[in-house]
N, C-alpha and C positions, 0 to 999 in steps of 0.2 A: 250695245249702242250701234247708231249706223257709220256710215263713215262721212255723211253728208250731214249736215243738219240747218234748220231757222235761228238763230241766236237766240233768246228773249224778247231781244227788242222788234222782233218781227222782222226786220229786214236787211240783218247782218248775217252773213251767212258762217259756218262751222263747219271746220275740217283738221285731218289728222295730219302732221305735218309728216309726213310717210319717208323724205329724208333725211331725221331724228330716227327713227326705227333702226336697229331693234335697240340700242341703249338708253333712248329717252323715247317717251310718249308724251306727246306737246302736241295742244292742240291751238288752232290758228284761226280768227277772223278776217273773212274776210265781208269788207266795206264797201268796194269798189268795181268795176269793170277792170282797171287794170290788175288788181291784186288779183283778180278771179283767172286774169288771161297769164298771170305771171305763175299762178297755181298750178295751173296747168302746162304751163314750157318749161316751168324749172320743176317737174316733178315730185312739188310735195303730192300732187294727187298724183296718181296712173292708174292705168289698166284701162281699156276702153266704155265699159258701161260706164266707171264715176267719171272719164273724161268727158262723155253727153250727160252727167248729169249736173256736170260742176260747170259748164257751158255753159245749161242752161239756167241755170241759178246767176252766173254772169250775167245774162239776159235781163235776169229779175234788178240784180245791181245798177245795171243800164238805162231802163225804163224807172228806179225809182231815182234817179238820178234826172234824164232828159230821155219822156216818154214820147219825145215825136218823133216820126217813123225815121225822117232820114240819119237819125242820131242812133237809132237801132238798126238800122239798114250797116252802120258804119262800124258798131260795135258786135255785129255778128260777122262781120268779113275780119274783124281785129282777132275773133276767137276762130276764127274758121282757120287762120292763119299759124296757131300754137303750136300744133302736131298734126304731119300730112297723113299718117299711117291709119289711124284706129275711126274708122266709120260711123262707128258709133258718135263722136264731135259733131260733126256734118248732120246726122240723122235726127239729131237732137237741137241742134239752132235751125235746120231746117221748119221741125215740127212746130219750135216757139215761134217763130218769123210767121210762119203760116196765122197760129192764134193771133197775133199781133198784129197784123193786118188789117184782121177783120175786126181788129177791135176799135173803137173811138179812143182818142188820145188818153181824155180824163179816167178811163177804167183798168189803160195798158198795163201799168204797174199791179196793181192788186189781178188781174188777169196772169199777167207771165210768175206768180208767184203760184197761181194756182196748179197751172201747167205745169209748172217744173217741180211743182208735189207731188203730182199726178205720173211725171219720168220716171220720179226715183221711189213710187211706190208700185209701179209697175216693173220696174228691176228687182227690186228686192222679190216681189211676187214670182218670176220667171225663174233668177235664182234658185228659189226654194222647188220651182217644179224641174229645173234642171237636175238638183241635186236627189228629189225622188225618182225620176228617171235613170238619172245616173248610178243610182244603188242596186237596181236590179241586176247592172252589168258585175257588180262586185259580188251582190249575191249567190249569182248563178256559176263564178269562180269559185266560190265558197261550197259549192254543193258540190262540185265537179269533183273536190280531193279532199281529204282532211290537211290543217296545219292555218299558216298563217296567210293569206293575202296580202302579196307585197305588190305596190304601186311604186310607179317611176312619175313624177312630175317635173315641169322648165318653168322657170321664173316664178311668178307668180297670179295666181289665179285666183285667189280664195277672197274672203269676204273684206281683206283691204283693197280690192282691184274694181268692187263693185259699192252700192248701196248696203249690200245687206249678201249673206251668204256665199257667196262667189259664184264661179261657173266650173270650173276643172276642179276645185275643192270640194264644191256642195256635196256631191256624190259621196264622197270620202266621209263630212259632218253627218251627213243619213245616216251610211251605213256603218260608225262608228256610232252613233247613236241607240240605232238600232242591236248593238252588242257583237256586229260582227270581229272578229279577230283580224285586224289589218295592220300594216307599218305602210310607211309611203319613205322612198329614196327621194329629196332634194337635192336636185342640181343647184351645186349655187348659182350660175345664171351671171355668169361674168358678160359684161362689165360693171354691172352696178349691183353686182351680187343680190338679186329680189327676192331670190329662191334663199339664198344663205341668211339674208337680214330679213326676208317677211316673210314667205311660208314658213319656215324654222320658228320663225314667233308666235305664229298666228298659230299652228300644230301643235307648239310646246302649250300655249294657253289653253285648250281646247282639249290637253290631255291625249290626244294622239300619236300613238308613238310612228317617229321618224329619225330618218340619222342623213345629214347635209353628205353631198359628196362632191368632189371636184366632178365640173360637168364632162369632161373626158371620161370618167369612171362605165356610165352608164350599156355603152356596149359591152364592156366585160361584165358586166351584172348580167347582161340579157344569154350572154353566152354561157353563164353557168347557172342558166335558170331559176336566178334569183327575183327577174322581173315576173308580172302576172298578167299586168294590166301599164298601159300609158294612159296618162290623162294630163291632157292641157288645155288652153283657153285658147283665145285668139284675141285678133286688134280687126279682123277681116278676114271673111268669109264670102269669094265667088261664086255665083248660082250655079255653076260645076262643081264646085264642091273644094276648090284652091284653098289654102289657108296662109296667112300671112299672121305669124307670133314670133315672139322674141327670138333675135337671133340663138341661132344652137336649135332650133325646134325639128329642121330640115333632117340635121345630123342623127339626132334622134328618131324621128319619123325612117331612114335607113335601116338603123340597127336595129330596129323592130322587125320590122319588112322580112330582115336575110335572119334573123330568131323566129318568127312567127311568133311574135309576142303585140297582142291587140292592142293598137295603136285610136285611140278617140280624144276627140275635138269637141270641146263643151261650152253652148256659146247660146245668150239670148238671139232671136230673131232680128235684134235691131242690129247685129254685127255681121249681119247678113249685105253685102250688098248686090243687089239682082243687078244693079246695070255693067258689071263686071265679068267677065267670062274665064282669059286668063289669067290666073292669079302672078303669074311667075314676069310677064310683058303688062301687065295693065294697073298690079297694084305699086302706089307708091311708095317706096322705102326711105323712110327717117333716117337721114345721117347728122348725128351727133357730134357734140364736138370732141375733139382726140384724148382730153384726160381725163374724161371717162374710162379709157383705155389706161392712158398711163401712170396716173396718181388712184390710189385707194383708201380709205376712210374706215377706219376703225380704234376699238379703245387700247389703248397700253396697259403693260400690266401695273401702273401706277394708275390706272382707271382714267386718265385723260384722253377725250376724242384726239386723234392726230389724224394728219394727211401725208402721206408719204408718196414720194415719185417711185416708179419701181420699173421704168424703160431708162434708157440715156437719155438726158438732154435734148442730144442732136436727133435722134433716130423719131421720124414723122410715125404717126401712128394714122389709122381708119377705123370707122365707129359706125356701121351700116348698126342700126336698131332693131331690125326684122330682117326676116328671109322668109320664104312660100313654099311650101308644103304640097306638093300636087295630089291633088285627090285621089291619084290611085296607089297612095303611100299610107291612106287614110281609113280605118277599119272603118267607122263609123262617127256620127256625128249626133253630139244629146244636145237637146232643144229645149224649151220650154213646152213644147206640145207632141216631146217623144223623140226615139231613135229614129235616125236615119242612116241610107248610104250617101256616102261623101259624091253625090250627083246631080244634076240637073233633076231627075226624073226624082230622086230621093228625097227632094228638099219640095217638090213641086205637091208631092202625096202628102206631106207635113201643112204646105202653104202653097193651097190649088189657089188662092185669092191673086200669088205673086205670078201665075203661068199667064 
């Protein structure tokens, strides 16, 4: 299944409620523009392609609601406003606002429901050529030695992040597909553990073997040559090649560096944004609120969901959601139309249409 979906009734929209994950799987209607905008800030949905495409499906909620413009003019600054980080939002009620424009009132609605078919059947398509792209790079690990190809991944990337197959995971479903012999290391990805509650799940389903690790773990893997390959996604990608994903990505991006352990960033074109240069002074960082940090969510061993405090009381906490990545940390970058180098010039040879 995808992770987006139409309802039955045509114009209710479907999704996985992704903060249930990994103990329950519950799925959610949404009816509304705000249920879609609340979808989005309270993270039942994330990862940046399903954030433009659950936007734009808001859009659709919008317009079959009140299809005149300045009511959609108002209901795309409401969603614009969810999450500053992931480009992918922006790029995606950009393109709808655009259709909708030029559309005449009475057709808006059946019009932005088209469009937003059309987002999230073209993510899922990119995904899929991400992920064949990205298998060659495991491949050609796999020729190089006998044994097992081990992968490091941060948060989560895979096909609950997106419509359909992911972006930093697709690569992985290929070439696990394909029969190659791989394991992937999970960082859990504190604070909201994505990596420990959704890659973990999404890998266990899918029969791929991996083992969670506390995200400190991962430079002493790199240094006893356990790591082979990094693979992550992104929320934002600068036409120099910056990367901004889950916080901890930066730290990681390091430890490779000083291992010499190949370090790639796996992202559709729409998480691309060209009018950005530095990633580290230009992009915006999500700060969340502090217990996130401080309280954590999991089942006891009487199998009840709990939340438990686990800082003091008094002791303030900080919740930056992302950090930037500088492209010369960055082995390479897989696309939907191929590898590249983490550059200007790199991204340009991929998409001369964006020079």
């Amino acid at each position: 299944m995808r992770t987006i979906w139409l309802e039955p009734d045509g114009g209710a929209v479907g999704i996985i409620d992704q903060t249930r994950l990994p103990h329950d799987f519950v799925a959610v209607q949404l009816g509304t523009l705000a249920e879609a905008a609340h979808a989005i800030r309270a993270m039942l949905v994330r990862g940046a392609p399903l954030i433009g495409a659950t936007a734009a499906y808001g859009l659709c909620l919008a317009a079959r609601a009140d299809p005149a413009l300045p009511a959609l003019e108002r209901a795309a600054e409401l969603l614009n406003a969810t999450r500053p980080t992931a480009v992918n939002l922006a790029w995606a009620i950009r393109r709808m606002m655009t259709s909708l424009r030029a559309t005449d009132t009475g057709n808006r609605a059946p019009a932005a429901y088209a469009e937003a078919a059309r987002i999230a059947d073209e993510d899922a398509a990119q995904c899929e050529a991400i992920g064949r792209h990205g298998a060659t790079l495991i491949e050609a690990i796999a020729r190089q030695r006998p044994g097992r190809v081990n992968l490091l991944t941060h948060c989560n990337a895979g096909w609950l992040a997106t419509v359909d197959w992911g972006t930093a995971l697709a690569p992985i479903y290929v070439a696990h597909e394909r029969g190659l012999d791989l394991h992937v290391w999970v960082d859990e990805t504190r604070p909201r553990n994505q990596g420990a509650s959704l890659t973990a799940w999404e890998l266990g389903r899918h029969g791929v073997p991996h083992t969670v690790i506390a995200d400190n773990a991962g430079g002493h893997l790199m240094q006893h040559g356990k790591v082979d390959l990094v693979f992550v996604g992104a929320d934002r990608v600068t036409r120099h090649g910056d990367v901004a994903n889950k916080i901890g990505t930066y730290l990681k991006a390091l430890a490779a560096h000083d291992n010499g352990v190949p370090f790639h960033v796996a992202v559709p074109s729409s998480t691309i944004d060209w009018a950005l240069a530095d990633g580290v002074r230009e992009i915006p960082i999500e700060e969340r609120k502090g217990n996130e940090v401080a309280i954590m969510t999991g089942r006891t061993e009487t199998g009840d969901i709990a939340s438990v405090r686990i800082t003091p009381e008094t002791s303030p906490t900080a919740n930056p959601a992302f950090d930037v990545t500088p492209a010369r940390l960055v082995t390479g970058l897989i696309t939907e139309r191929g590898c590249c180098a983490a550059s200007q010039a790199g991204l340009h040879a991929l998409f001369p249409e964006a020079a």
